[in-house]
C-alpha positions in Angstrom: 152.7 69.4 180.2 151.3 72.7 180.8 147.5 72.9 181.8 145.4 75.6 179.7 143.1 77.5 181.5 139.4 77.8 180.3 140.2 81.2 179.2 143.0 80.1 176.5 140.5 77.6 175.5 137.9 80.1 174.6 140.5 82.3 172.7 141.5 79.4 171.0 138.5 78.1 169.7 137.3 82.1 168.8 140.2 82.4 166.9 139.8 79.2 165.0 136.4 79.8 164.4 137.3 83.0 162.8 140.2 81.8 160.6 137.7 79.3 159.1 135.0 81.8 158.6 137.9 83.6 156.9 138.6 81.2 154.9 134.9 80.2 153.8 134.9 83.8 152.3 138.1 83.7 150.6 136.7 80.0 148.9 133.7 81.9 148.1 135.0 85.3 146.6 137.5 82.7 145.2 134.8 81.0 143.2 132.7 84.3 142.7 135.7 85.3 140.5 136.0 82.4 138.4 132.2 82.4 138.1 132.4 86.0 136.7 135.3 85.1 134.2 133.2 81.9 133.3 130.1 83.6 132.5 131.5 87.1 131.6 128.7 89.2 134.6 130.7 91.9 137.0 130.5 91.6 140.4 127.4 94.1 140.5 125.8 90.8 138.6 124.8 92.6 135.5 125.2 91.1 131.9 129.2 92.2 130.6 129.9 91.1 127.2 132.9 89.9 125.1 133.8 92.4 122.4 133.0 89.9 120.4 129.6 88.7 121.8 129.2 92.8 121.5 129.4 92.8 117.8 127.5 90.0 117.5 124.4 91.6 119.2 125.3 95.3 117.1 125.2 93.1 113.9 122.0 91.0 114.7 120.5 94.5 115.4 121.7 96.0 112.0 120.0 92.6 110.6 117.1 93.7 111.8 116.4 91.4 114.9 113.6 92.7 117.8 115.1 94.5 121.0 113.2 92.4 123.1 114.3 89.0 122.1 117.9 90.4 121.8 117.7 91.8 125.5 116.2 88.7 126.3 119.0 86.7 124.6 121.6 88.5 126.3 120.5 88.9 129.5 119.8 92.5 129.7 117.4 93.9 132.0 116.3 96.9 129.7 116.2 97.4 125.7 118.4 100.3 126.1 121.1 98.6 127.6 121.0 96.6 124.2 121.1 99.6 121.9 123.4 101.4 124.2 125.8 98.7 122.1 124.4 99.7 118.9 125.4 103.9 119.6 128.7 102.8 121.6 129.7 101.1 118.0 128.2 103.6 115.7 127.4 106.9 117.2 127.2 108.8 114.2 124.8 106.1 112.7 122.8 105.4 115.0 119.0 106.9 113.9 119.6 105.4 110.3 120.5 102.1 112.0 117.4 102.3 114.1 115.3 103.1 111.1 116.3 100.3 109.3 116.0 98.0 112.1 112.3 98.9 111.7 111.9 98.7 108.5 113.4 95.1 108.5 111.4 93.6 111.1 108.0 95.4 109.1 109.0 93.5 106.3 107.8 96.1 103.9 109.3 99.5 102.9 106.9 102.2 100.9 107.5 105.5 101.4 105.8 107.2 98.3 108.4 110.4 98.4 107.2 111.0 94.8 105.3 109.0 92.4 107.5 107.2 90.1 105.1 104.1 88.3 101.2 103.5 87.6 101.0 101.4 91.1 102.3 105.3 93.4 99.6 106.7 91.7 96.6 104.3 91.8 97.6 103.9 95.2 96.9 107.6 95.5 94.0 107.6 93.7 92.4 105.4 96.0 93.8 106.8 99.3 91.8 109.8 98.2 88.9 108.0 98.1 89.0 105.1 100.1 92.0 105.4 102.4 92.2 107.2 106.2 95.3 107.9 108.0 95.7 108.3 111.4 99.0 110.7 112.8 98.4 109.7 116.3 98.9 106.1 115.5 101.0 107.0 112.6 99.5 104.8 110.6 97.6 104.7 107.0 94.5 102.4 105.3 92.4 101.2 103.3 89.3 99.6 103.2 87.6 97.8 100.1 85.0 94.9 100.0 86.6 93.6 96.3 89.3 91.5 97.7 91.5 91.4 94.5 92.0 94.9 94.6 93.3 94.7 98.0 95.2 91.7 97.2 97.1 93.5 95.2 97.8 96.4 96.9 99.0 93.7 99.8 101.1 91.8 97.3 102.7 95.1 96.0 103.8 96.7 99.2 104.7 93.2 100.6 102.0 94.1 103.8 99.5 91.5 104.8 95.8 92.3 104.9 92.9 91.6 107.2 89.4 90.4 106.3 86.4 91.5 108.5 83.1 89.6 108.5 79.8 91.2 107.0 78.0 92.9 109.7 75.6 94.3 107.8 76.6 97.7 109.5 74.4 100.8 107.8 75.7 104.3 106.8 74.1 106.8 105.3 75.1 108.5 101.8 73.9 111.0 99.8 70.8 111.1 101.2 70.7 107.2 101.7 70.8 104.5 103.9 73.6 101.9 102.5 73.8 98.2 104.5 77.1 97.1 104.5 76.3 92.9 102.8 80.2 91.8 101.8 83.3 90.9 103.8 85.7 94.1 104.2 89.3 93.5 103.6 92.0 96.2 105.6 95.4 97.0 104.7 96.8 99.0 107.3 100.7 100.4 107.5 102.3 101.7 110.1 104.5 104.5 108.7 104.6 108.0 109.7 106.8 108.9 106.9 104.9 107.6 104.4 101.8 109.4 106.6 104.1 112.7 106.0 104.5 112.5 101.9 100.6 111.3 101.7 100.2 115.4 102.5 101.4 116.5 99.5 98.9 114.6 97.7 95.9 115.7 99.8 95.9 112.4 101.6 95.1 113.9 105.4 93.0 113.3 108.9 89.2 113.7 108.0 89.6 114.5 104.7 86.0 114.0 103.3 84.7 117.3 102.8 88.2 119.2 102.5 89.9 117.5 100.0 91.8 119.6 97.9 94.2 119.3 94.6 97.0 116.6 94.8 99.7 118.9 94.4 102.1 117.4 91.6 105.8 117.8 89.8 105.8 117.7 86.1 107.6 114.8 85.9 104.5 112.9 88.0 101.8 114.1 86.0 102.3 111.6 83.1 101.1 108.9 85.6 97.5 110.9 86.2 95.8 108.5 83.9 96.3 105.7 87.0 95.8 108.2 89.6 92.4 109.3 88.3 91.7 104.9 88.1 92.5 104.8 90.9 89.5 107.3 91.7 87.5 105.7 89.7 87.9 102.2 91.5 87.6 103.9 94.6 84.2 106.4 94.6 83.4 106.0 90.9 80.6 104.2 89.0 80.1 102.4 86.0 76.8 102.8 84.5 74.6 102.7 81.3 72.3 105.7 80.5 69.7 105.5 77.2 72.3 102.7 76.0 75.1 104.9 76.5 78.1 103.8 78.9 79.5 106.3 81.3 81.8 107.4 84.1 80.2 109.1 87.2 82.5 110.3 90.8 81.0 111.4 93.5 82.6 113.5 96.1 81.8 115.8 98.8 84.5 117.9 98.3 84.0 120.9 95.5 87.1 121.8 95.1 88.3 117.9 93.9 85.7 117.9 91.9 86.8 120.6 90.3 90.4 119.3 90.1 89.3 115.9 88.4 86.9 117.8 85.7 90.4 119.9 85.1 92.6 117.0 85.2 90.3 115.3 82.6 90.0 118.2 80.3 93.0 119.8 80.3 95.5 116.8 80.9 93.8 114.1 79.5 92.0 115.9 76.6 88.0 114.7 77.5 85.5 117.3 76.3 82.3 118.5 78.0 82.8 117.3 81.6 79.9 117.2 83.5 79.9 118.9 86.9 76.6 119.1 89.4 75.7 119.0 93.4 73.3 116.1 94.3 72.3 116.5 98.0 75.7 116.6 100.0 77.6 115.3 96.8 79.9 116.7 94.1 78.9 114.8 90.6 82.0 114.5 88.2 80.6 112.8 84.9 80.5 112.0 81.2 78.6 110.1 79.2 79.9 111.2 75.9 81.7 108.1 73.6 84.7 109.8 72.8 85.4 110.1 76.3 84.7 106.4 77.5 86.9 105.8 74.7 90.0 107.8 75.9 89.3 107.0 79.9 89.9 103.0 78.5 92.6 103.8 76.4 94.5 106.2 78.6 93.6 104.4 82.4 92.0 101.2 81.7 94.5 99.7 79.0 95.6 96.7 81.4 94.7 94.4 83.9 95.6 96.3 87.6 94.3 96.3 90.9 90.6 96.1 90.9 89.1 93.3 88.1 86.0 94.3 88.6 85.4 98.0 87.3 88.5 96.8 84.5 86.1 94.4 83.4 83.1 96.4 83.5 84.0 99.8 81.5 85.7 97.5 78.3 82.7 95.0 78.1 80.0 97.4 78.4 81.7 100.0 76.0 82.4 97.1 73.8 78.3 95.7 73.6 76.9 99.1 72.8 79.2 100.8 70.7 79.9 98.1 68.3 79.6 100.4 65.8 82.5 102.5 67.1 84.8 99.9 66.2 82.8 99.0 63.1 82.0 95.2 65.2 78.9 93.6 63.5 
C-alpha cells in the first residue's frame, strides 16, 4: 500500500474540513428558507405578510383598531409600515379611512357643521360663555361646577368627563374677588374640525372681550330660543328684584350684548330690553313679566341640560306672579 506523505495528509484534512463547513452552511441556509416560508419574514428579517394576513390588518384598521397595537401585532417596526397596507389597498381612500379610524377609536363623533336640534345650539350657547378652545391642541371645553349639566352634555356627545376637586382657587370679576368652593367638572374634545365650525359661531381663542355675533342661516335661527339658554345657563342669573323675577347676562363683550338684546327683541319678540356697563361688564336684562313669561315658554319649556336654573326661573315666576295665571 502506498505511504501518504504528511503533505497529502494536510490537504486532505483541509479539504475535508472545508466540505463540512460547506455543508454546515448549506444545512443552515437550508433551514433559514423553511424558517422564512414557515413564518412568512424575508431574508432581510423584516415582517412579510400573506395577502390574506394583509387584508386582515387593512380591515382591523378600517374597524377602527390603534396603529400601535396593530404594528405591535404584526411585527412591524414602524406605524407606517402598517398603514403603508392601508394606502397599498386603497390609495384613493386613504385620508377618509384615516379619519374614520380616528373617529372610531374616540368613540364619539360631533362635528357641529350646522345646528340642526335644541342640543347644537345650547351647546353653543354655552361654548360662548363657558367653553375655551385651544387650535394648538386642537381641542375644545367646557367647564361647569353643576355636574348634571355636564352630564348631559357627556352623555350627548358620547365623551366622558373629568371632575376636579375644590381648591378654593380665587378670580376676580367685575370688580370682585370670587373663591372657587364646588368641584369643577371638564369635558374636553379633541377635534379640530369641530374647533373649525365653532368659528362661525364666534366660538374662538381668548374670546372674552371680543366676542362677536354668532353668525347664523335662516334655517338655524328657529333654534335661538336654546341657544340664548344656553347663555343663560352659562353667564346668566336668576334673580328676584321688588318681588319681581328676572333675567340678567353679563358679558364683557359690547357687541354680544348687543346681539342678545337684538336677538331677544327682534327674534323672540321681548319688549324693553335692558342694556348697561357695570365696571368691566356688559348688563343684558329684563325684569318685565311678559318677558319672563315668553323666556319660559320659548327656552325653558322642558327639562335640558342644567336642572338648576330650569328649576329656578318656573318656580320663582310661578310664587310671585300667581296672579298671572289667575293661581290663588
Amino acid at each position: 500500500m502506498a505511504k501518504r506523505n504528511g503533505l497529502g495528509m494536510v490537504k486532505s484534512l483541509k479539504i475535508g474540513q472545508s466540505a463540512a463547513k460547506s455543508l454546515i452552511i448549506l444545512k443552515f441556509y437550508t433551514f433559514t428558507l423553511k424558517i422564512t416560508h414557515l413564518y412568512e419574514v424575508n431574508a432581510m428579517g423584516y415582517k412579510k405578510l400573506s395577502k390574506e394576513q394583509e387584508l386582515n390588518l387593512v380591515q382591523e384598521y378600517i374597524d377602527g383598531a390603534n396603529v400601535e397595537l396593530l404594528k405591535e401585532k404584526y411585527g412591524f417596526a414602524t406605524r407606517k409600515s402598517v398603514t403603508d397596507k392601508v394606502k397599498k389597498y386603497y390609495p384613493d381612500k386613504w385620508e377618509e379611512i384615516k379619519q374614520q379610524n380616528k373617529e372610531k377609536q374616540k368613540g364619539y363623533s360631533y362635528k357641529l357643521k350646522e345646528i340642526k336640534n335644541n342640543f347644537d345650539a345650547y351647546f353653543i350657547g354655552l361654548m360662548l360663555t363657558d367653553g375655551y378652545v385651544n387650535e394648538e391642541r386642537g381641542s375644545v371645553g367646557i367647564d361647569l361646577t353643576d355636574e348634571d349639566c355636564i352630564s348631559f352634555l357627556s352623555k350627548s356627545i358620547g365623551k366622558e368627563y373629568n371632575t376636579y376637586p375644590c381648591t378654593n382657587r380665587k378670580h376676580e370679576y367685575n370688580g370682585h374677588t370670587i373663591i372657587d368652593k364646588k368641584d369643577r367638572h371638564r369635558l374636553l374634545l379633541y377635534d379640530r374640525e369641530l374647533l373649525e365650525n365653532l368659528k362661525r359661531f364666534s366660538v374662538v381663542p381668548q374670546k372674552t372681550d371680543i366676542i362677536q355675533a354668532p353668525q347664523l342661516t335662516k334655517e338655524e335661527e328657529k333654534y335661538l330660543p336654546y341657544l340664548i339658554r344656553g347663555i343663560i345657563d352659562g353667564d346668566g342669573n336668576i334673580d328676584l328684584v321688588n318681588n319681581h323675577v328676572g333675567v340678567r347676562i353679563t358679558t364683557q363683550s359690547e357687541n354680544f350684548a348687543n346681539w342678545i338684546k337684538e336677538t331677544l327683541e327682534n327674534k323672540m319678540f321681548l319688549q324693553d330690553i335692558s342694556i348697561y356697563k357695570k365696571n368691566t361688564m356688559f348688563v343684558v336684562e329684563t325684569y318685565l313679566t311678559s318677558n319672563i313669561f315668553k323666556i319660559i315658554a320659548l327656552c325653558y319649556d322642558q327639562p335640558f341640560g342644567m336642572k338648576r336654573k330650569y328649576k329656578k326661573i318656573r318656580e320663582m315666576f310661578r310664587d310671585y306672579n300667581r296672579n298671572f295665571f289667575n293661581i290663588d
